[in-house]
LUMKEVEX-777954 format. One line per 8 residues: number of its first residue (from 1); their letters; for each residue x, y, z of N, C-alpha, C, O. Coordinates in pm, whole numbers, padded with zeros to 5 digits. Layout:
BEGIN
NUM> a> X:Y:Z:X:Y:Z:X:Y:Z:X:Y:Z | ...
// end
This chain:
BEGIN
1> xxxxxxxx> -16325:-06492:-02796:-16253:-06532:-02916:-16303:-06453:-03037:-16218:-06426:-03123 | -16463:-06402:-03061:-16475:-06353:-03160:-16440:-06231:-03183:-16422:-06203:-03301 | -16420:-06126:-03083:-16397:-06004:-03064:-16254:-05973:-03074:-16225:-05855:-03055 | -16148:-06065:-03102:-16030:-06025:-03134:-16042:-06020:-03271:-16045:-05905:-03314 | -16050:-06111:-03358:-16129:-06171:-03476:-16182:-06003:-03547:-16128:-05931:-03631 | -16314:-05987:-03465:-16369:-05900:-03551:-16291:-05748:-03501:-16280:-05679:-03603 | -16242:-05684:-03396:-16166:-05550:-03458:-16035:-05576:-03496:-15978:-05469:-03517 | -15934:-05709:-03523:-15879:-05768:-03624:-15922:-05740:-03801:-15858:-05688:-03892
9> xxxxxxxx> -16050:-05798:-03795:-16123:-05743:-03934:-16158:-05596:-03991:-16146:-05548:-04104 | -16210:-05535:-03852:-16229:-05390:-03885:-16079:-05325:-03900:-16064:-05248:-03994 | -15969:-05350:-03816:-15861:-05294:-03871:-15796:-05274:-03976:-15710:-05187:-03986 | -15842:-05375:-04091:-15776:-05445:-04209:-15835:-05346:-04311:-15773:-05294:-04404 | -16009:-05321:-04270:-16101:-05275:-04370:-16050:-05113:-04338:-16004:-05046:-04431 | -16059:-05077:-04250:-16009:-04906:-04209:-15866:-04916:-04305:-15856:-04845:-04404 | -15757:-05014:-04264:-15689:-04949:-04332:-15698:-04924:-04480:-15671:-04817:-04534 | -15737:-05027:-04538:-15785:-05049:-04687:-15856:-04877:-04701:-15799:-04794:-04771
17> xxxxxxxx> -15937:-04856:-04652:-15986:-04724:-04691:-15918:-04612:-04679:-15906:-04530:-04770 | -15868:-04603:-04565:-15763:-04485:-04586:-15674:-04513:-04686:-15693:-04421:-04765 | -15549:-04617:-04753:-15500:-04649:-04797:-15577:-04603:-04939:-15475:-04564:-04996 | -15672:-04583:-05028:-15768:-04524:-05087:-15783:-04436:-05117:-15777:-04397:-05234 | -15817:-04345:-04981:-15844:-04263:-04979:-15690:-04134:-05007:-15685:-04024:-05062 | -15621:-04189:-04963:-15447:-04138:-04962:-15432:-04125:-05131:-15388:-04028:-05192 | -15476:-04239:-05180:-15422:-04265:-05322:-15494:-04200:-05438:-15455:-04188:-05554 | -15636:-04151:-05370:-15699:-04078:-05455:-15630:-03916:-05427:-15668:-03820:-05494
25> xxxxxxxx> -15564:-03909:-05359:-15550:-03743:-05324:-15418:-03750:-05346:-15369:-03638:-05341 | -15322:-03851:-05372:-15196:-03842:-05471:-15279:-03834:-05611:-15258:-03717:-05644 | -15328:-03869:-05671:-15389:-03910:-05802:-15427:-03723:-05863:-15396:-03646:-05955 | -15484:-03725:-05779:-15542:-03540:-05797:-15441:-03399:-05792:-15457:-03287:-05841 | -15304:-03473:-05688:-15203:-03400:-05650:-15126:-03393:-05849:-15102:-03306:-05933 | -15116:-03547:-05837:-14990:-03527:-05969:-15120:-03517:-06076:-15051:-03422:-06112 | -15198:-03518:-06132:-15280:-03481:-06226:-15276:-03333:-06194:-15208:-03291:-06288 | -15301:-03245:-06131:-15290:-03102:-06099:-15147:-03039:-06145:-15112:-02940:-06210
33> xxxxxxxx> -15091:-03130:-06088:-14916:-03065:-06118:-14892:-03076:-06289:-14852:-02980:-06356 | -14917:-03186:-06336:-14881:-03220:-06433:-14901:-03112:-06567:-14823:-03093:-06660 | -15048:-03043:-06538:-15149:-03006:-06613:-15074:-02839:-06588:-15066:-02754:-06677 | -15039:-02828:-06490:-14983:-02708:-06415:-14841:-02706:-06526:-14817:-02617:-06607 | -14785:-02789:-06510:-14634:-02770:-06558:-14645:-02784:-06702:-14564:-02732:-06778 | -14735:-02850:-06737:-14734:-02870:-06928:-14757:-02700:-07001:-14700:-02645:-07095 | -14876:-02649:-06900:-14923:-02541:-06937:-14814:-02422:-06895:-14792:-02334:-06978 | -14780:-02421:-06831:-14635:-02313:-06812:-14514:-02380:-06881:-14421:-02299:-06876
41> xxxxxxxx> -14479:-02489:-06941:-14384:-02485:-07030:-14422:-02489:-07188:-14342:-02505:-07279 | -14533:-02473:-07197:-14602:-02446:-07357:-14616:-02273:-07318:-14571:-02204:-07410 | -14660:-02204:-07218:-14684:-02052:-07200:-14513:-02014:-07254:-14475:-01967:-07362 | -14450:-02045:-07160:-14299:-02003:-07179:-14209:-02016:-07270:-14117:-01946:-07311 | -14247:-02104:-07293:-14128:-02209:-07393:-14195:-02255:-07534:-14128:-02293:-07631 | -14332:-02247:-07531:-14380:-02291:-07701:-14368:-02460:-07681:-14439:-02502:-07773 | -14316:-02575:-07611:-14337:-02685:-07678:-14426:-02736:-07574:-14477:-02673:-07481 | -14439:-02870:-07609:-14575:-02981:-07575:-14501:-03072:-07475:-14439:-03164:-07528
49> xxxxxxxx> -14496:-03064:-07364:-14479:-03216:-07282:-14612:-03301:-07263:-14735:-03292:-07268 | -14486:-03408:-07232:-14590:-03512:-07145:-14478:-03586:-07079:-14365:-03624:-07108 | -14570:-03589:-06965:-14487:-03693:-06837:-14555:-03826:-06780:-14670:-03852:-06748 | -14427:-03903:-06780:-14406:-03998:-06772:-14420:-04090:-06665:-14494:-04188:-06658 | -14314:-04030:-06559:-14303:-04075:-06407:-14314:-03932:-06308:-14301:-03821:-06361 | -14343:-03949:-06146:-14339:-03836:-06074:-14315:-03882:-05969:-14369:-03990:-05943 | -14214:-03811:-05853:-14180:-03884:-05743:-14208:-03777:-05612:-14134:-03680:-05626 | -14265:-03769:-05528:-14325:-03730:-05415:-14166:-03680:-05345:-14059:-03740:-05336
57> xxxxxxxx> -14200:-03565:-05309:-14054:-03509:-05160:-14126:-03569:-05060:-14248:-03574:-05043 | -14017:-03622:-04983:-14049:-03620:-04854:-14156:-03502:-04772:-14123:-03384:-04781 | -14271:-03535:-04700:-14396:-03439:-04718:-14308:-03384:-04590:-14337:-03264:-04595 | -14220:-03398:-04483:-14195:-03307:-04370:-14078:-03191:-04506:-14068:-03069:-04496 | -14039:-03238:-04568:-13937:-03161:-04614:-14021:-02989:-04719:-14006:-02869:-04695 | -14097:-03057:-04823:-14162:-03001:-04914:-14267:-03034:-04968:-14263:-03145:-05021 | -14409:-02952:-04979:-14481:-03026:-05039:-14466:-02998:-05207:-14529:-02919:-05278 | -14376:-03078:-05235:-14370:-03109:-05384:-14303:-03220:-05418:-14249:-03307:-05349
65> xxxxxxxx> -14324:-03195:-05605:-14266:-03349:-05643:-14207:-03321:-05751:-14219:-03205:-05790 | -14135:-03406:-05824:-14056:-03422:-05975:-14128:-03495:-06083:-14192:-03598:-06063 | -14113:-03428:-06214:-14185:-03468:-06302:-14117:-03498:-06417:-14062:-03397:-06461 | -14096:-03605:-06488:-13988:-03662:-06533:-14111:-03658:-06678:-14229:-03686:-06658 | -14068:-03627:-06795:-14134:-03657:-06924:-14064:-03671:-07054:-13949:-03710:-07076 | -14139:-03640:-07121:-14030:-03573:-07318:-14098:-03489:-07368:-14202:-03459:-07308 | -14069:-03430:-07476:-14120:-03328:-07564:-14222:-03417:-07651:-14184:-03525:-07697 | -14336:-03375:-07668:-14362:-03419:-07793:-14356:-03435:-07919:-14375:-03334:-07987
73> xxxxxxxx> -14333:-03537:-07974:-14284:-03574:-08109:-14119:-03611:-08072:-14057:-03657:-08168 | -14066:-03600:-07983:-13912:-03643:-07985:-13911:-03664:-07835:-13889:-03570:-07759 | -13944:-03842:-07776:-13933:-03878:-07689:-13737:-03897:-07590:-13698:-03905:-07473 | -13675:-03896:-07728:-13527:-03871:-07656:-13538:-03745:-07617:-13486:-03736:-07506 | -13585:-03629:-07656:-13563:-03544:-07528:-13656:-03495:-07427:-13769:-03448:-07437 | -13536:-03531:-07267:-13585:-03539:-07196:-13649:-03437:-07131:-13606:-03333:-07182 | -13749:-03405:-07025:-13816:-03314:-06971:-13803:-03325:-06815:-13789:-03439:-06769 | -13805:-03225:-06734:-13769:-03258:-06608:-13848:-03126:-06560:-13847:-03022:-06626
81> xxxxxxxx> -13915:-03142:-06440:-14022:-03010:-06374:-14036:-03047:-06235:-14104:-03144:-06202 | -13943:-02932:-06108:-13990:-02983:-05978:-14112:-02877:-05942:-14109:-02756:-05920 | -14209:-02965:-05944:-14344:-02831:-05889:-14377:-02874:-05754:-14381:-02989:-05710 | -14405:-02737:-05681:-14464:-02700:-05541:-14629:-02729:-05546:-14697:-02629:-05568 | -14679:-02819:-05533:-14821:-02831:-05500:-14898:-02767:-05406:-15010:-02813:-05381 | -14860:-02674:-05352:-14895:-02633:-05270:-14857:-02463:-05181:-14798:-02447:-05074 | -14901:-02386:-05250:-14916:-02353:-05361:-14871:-02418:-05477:-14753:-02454:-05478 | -14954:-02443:-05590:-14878:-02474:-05737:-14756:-02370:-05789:-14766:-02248:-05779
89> xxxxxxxx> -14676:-02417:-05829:-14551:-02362:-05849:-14417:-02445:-05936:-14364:-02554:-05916 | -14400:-02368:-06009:-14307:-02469:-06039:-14098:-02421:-05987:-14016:-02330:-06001 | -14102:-02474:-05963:-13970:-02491:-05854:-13831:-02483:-05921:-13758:-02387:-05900 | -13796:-02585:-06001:-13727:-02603:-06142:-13728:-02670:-06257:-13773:-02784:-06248 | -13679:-02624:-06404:-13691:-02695:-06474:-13569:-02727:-06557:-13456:-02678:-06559 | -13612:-02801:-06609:-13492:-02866:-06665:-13539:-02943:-06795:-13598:-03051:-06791 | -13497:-02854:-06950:-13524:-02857:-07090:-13419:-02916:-07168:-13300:-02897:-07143 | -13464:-02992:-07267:-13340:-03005:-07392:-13228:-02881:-07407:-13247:-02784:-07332
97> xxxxxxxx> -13133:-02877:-07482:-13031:-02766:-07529:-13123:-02720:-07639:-13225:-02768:-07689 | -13061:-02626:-07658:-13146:-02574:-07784:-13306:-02510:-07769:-13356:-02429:-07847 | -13371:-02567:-07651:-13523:-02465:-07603:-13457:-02360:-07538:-13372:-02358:-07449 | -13523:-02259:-07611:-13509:-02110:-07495:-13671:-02058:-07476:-13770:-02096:-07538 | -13662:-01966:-07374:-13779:-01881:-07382:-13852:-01828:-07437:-13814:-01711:-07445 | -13955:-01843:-07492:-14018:-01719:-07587:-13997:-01570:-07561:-14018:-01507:-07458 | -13956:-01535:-07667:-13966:-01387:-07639:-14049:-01291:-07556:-13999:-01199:-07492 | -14202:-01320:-07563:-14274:-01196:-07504:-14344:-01321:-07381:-14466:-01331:-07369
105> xx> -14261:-01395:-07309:-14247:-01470:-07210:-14217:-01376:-07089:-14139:-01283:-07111 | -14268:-01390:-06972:-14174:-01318:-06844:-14115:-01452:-06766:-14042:-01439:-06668
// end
């Protein structure tokens, strides 16, 4: 009786840790991306994001995700960045009307 009980218990605690451990290495994934995409749309483009929400691809499909934010100082406009984590990359973006490129931008 006790031995169902206890790798019953150890199952619960394993998963808890992996479950953890998963969430720390999303945590590092979108902190990386984020930092990645702010800095190539201030290189390119001259303005300031910040993001908001980020949603994971399906990992058999792509390893990347979407990065949903605003400009700073004018939260109505919206910001949108799909980056490749893997390599870092950014995939597409998607700016207010009216942002263009900086000039001595490639």
């Amino acid at each position: 009786m006790r031995k169902p009980f206890f790798l019953f218990v150890l199952l619960i605690i394993s998963s808890l840790l992996l479950g953890a451990c998963a969430s720390e290495e999303e945590k590092m994934i979108v902190s990386s991306a984020e930092e990645f995409a702010a800095n190539y749309v201030l290189e390119k483009y001259g303005v300031t994001v910040r993001f908001t929400e980020y949603k994971f691809s399906p990992p058999d499909l792509a390893k990347s995700l979407g990065l949903h934010g605003y400009i700073v100082g004018d939260k109505k406009k919206k910001v949108f960045v799909f980056v490749n984590y893997d390599p870092l990359s950014v995939e597409t973006l998607s700016l207010p009307e009216g942002i263009s490129k900086k000039p001595n931008s490639k």
